[in-house]
C-alpha positions in Angstrom: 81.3 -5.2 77.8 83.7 -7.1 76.4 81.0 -8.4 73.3 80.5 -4.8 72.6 84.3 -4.2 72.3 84.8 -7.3 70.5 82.2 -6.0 67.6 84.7 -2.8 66.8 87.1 -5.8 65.0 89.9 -4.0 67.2 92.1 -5.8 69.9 90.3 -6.7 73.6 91.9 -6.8 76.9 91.2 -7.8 79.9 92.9 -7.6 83.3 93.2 -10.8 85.8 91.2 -10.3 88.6 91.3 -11.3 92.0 89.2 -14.6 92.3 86.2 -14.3 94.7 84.1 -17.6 95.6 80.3 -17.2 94.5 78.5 -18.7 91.6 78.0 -15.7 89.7 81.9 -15.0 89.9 82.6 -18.4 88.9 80.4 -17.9 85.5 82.0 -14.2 85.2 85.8 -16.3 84.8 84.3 -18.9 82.9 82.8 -16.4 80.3 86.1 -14.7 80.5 88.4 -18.0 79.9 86.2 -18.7 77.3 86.4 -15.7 75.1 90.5 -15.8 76.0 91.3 -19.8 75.6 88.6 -21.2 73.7 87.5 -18.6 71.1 90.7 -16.4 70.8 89.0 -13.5 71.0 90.5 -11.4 73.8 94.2 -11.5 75.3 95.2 -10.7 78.7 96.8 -7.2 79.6 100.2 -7.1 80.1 101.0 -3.7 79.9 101.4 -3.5 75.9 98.5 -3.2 73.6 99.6 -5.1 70.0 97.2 -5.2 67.6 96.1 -8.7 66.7 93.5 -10.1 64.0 90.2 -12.4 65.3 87.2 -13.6 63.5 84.5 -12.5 65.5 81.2 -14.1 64.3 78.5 -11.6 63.7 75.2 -13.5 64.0 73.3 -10.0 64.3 71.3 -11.5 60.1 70.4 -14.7 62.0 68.7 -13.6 64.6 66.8 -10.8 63.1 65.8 -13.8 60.8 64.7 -16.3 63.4 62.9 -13.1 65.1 61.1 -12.3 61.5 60.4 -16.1 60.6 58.8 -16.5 64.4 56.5 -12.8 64.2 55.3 -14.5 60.5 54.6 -17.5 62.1 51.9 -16.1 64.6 50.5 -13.9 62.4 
């Protein structure tokens, strides 16, 4: 959900949460990390919300024009 939020342009949150060992958890804090460290994007909760500014990169024109250049393409 945190994409979703992240497309408002208003500050995202997330809590810490208790690490569990499996593959698919391993890829859920990776994602997480990622969106924190790497992009900037979300900031960890601790207990104050203050607003901060991100650039989130909305590729929403891109795709719709890969989709329509690929549906042209097979027609």
């Amino acid at each position: 959900m945190h994409c979703e939020a992240l497309t408002s342009g208003r500050p995202v949150y997330s809590l810490e949460l208790a690490p569990i060992e499996g593959e698919r958890l391993e890829k859920f804090e990776w994602f997480h990390e990622d969106m924190q460290e790497t992009l900037g994007l979300t900031r960890p909760f601790a207990g104050e919300l203050t607003p901060y500014e991100y650039a989130f990169a909305d590729q929403s024109a891109e795709i719709a024009e890969a989709v329509r250049a690929q549906y042209a393409a097979r027609r």
